[in-house]
C-alpha positions in Angstrom: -14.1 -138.4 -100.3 -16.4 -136.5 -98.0 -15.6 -133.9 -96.4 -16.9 -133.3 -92.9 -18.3 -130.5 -90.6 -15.5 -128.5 -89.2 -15.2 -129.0 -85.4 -16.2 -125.7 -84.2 -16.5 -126.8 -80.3 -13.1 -128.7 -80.2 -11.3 -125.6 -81.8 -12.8 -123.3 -79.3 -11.9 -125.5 -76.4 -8.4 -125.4 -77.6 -8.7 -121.8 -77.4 -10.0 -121.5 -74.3 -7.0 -124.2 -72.7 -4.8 -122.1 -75.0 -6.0 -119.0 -73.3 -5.7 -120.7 -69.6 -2.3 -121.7 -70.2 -1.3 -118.2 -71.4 -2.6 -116.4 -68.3 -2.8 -118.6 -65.5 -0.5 -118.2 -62.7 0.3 -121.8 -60.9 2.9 -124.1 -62.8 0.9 -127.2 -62.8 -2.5 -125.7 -64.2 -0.4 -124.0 -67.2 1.1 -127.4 -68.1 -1.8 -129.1 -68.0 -3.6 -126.3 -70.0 -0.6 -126.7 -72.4 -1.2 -130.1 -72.7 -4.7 -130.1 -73.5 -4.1 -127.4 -75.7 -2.3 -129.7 -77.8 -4.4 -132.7 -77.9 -7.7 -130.5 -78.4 -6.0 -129.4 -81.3 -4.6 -132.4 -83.2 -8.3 -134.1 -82.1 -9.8 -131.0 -84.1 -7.3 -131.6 -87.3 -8.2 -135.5 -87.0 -11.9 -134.8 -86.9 -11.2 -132.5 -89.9 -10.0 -134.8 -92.4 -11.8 -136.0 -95.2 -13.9 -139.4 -94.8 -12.8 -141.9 -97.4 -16.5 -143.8 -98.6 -16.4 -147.2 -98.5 -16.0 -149.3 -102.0 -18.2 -151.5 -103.0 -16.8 -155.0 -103.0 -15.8 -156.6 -107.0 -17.3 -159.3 -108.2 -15.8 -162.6 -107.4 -17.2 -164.4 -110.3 -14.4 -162.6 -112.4 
């Protein structure tokens, strides 16, 4: 299995939306930052997962 580059960008966006929907004032801009929050950060755990290599296929003579 390899294992591939950490997603430094998406983990600081989900900061940054984290940040915005800490400190923002208006109702609807915190749950959308919430929200975004969220799926920046299960994106950036799916893009960290290990990257099963493809087998090569058997031999059908067998």
């Amino acid at each position: 299995m390899k294992q591939p580059p950490f997603p430094f960008v998406l983990v600081a966006l989900a900061g940054l939306a984290t940040f915005l929907a800490l400190t923002e004032s208006t109702p609807l801009i915190r749950y959308l930052c919430g929200a975004a929050a969220l799926v920046l950060g299960a994106a950036a755990i799916y893009q960290s997962r290990p990257v099963r290599e493809p087998e090569e296929p058997g031999d059908d003579d067998l």
